[in-house]
C-alpha positions in Angstrom: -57.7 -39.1 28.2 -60.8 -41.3 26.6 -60.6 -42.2 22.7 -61.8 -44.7 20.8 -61.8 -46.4 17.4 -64.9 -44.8 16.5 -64.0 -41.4 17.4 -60.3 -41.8 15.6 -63.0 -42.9 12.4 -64.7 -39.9 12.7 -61.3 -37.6 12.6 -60.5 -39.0 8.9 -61.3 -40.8 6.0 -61.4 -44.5 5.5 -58.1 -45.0 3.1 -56.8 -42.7 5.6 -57.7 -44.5 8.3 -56.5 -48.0 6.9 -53.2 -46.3 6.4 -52.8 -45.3 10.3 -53.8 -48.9 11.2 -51.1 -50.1 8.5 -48.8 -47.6 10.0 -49.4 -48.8 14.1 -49.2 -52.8 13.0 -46.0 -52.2 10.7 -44.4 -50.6 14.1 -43.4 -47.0 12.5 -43.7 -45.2 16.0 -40.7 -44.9 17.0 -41.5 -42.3 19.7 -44.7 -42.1 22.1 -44.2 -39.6 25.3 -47.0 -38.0 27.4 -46.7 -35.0 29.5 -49.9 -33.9 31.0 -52.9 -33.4 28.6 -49.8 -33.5 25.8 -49.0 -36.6 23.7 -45.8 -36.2 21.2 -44.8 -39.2 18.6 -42.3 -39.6 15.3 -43.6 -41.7 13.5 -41.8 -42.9 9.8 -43.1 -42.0 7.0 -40.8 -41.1 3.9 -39.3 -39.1 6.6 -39.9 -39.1 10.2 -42.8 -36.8 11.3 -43.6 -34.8 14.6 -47.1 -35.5 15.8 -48.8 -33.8 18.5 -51.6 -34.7 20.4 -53.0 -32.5 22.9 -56.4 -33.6 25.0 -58.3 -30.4 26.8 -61.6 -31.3 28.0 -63.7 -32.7 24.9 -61.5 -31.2 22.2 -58.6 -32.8 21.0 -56.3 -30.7 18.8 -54.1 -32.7 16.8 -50.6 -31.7 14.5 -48.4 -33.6 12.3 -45.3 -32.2 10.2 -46.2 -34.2 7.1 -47.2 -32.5 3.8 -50.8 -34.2 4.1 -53.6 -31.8 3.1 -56.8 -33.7 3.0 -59.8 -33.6 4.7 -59.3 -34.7 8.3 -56.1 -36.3 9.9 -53.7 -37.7 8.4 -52.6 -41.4 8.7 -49.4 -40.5 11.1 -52.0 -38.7 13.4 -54.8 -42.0 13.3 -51.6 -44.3 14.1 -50.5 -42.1 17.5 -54.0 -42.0 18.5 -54.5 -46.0 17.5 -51.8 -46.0 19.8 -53.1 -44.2 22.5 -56.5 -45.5 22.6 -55.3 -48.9 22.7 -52.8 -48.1 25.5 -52.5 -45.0 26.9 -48.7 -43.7 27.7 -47.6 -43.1 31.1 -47.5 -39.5 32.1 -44.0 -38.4 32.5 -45.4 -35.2 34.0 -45.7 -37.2 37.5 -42.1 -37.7 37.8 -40.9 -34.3 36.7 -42.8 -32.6 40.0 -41.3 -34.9 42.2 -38.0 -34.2 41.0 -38.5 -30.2 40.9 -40.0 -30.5 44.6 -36.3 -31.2 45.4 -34.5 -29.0 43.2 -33.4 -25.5 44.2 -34.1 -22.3 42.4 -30.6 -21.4 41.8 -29.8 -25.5 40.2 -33.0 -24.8 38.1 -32.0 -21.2 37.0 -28.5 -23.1 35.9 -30.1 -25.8 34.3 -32.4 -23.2 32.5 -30.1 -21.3 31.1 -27.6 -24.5 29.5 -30.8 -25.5 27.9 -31.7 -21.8 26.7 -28.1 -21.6 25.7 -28.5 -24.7 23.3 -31.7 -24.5 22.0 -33.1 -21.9 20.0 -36.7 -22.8 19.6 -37.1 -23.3 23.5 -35.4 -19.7 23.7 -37.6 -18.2 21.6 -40.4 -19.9 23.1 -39.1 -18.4 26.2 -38.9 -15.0 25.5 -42.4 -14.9 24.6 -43.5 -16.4 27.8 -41.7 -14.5 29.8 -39.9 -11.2 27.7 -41.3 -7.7 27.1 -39.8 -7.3 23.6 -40.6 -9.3 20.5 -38.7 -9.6 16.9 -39.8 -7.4 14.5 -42.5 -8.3 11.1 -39.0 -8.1 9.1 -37.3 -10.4 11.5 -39.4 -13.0 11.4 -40.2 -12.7 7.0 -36.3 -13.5 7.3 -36.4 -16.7 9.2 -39.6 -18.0 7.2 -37.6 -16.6 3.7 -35.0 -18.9 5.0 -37.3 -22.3 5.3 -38.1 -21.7 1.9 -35.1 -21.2 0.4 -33.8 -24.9 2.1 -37.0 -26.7 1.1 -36.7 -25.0 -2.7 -35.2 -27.3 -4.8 -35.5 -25.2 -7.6 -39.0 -25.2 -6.0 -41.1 -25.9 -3.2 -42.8 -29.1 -3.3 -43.4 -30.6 0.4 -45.5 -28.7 3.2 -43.0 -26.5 5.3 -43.7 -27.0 9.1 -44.6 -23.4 10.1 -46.0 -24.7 13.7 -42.9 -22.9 15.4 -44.3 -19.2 14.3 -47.7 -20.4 15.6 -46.9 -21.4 18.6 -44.8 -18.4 19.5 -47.8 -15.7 18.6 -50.5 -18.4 21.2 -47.6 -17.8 23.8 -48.2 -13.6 23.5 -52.1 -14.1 23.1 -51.8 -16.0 26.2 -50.3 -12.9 27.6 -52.8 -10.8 26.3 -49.4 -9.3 24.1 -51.7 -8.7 21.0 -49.7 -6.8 19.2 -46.5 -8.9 19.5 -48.3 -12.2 18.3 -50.1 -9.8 15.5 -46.7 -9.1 14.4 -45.7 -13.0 14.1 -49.0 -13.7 12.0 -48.3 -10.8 9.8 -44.7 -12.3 9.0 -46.0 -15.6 8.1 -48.6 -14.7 5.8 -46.8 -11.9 4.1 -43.7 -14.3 3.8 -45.9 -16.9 2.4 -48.2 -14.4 0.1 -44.7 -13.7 -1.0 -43.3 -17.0 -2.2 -46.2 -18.4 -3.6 -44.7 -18.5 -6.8 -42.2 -20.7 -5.4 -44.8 -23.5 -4.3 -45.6 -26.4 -6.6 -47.5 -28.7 -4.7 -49.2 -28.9 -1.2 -51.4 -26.0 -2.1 -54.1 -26.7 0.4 -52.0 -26.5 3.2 -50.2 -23.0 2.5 -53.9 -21.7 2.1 -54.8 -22.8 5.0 -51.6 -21.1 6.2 -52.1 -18.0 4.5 -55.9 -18.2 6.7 -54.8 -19.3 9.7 -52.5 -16.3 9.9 -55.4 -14.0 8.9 -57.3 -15.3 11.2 -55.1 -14.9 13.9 -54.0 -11.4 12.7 -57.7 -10.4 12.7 -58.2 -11.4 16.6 -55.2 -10.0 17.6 -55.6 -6.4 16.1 -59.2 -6.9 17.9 -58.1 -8.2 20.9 -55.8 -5.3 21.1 -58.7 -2.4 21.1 -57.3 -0.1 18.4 -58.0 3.7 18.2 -59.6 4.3 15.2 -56.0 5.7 13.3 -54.1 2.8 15.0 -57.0 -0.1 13.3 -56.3 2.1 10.0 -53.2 1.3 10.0 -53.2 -2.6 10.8 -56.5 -2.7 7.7 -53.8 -1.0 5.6 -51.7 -4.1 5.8 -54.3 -6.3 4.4 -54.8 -3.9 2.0 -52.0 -3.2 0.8 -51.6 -7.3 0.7 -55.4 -7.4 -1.5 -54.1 -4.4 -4.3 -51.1 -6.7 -5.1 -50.8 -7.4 -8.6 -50.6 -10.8 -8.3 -53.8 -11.9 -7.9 -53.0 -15.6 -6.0 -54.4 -14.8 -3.0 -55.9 -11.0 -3.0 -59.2 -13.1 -2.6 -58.2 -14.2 0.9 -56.8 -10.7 1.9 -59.9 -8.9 0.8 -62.1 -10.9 2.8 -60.2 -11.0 5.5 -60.2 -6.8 5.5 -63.6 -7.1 5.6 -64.2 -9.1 8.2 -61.9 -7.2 10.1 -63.6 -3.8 9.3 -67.3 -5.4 10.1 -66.5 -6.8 13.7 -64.2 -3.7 14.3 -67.3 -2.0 13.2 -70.1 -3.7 15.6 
């Protein structure tokens, strides 16, 4: 886990930067944990904001909560990894091993299922790991309709954390479930194609939303080797997302049908 100030440079711009040093010397970390290759801070901002470091090899994938959409990290991010670079957290992961060594499979079935039974995310998290059935495209529009309906105030101004969604459809592409994380990006960016009229601010980063889940969506419908009635059907969503009459992001969705069509087509 080598970085240094040079590379954390590199990863933003220089106000940007000067803000993350600002940010590490004013002491607004308030939490700093490693587990394995995985770093996870809050750091204070206006509010406090989840960042996520994660080191594989020479990549380093970085996330942060905050509304930020400019080029690079953001200052929260350049902070944690000032932080890091300088001194580099203990891995908790060390002492968790030696405690499960000791622990027997019906104590950690127990203590699995009181924290299953309190948290939602982790459950969810969960069931993709480990489950054979997923939430439906209409579930899942629900629970993002409901993140924008809290942050709306009468409209949405901040950037809405949608890492939870993410994370969920990597989990079934892990498990070569294609179709079950293609389901999760279709929710997202149908939700999101679907309350852009609520958004007033933060526009980068809901585009890049809206692309990620493309993206993602794209892969997945590959990765799944359609029949050629099945990939119809799965192009059909895009296009029936590109004919809208609202013309915000048909752009997006028509290129993304045809890039879909001309690898499906190679």
């Amino acid at each position: 886990m080598n970085i240094d100030t040079e590379t954390i440079r590199d990863r933003c711009t220089d106000p940007v930067f000067e803000r993350g040093q600002t940010y590490r010397r004013e002491g607004r970390i308030q939490q700093l944990n490693r587990f394995d290759e995985r770093i996870s801070a809050v750091v204070s901002g206006s509010n406090p904001y989840d960042v996520t470091v994660k080191f594989g090899g020479q990549s380093l994938e970085t996330r942060c909560t905050c509304p930020y959409d400019g080029q690079g990290d953001c200052k929260h991010v350049v902070a944690v990894l000032l932080a890091i670079a300088d001194d580099p957290p203990e891995d908790g992961s060390e002492r968790i091993d030696s405690v499960l060594a000791d622990v027997s499979d019906e104590e950690l079935r127990t203590f699995v299922r009181e924290i299953l039974a309190t948290h939602s995310r982790a459950r969810e998290q969960f069931l993709a790991q480990f489950g054979d059935e997923h939430k439906s495209v209409d579930e899942y529009r629900q629970e993002i309709s409901h993140l924008f309906e809290q942050h709306a105030d009468p409209v949405v101004f901040e950037a809405i954390d949608f890492s939870r969604f993410f994370d969920i459809a990597e989990q079934y592409r892990e498990r070569d479930r294609y179709l079950a994380a293609a389901t999760v990006y279709r929710a997202v960016f149908e939700e999101v194609d679907e309350k852009f009229t609520w958004i007033d601010g933060s526009y980068d980063h809901y585009a890049q939303t809206l692309q990620t889940a493309l993206d993602g969506y794209g892969d997945c419908v590959l990765g799944a080797d359609p029949n050629p009635e099945d990939f119809e059907t799965y192009a059909g969503v895009l296009e029936t997302r590109a004919a809208k009459e609202s013309e915000i992001n048909n752009r997006q969705f028509w290129r993304a049908l045809d890039n879909l069509e001309d690898r499906y087509d190679q």
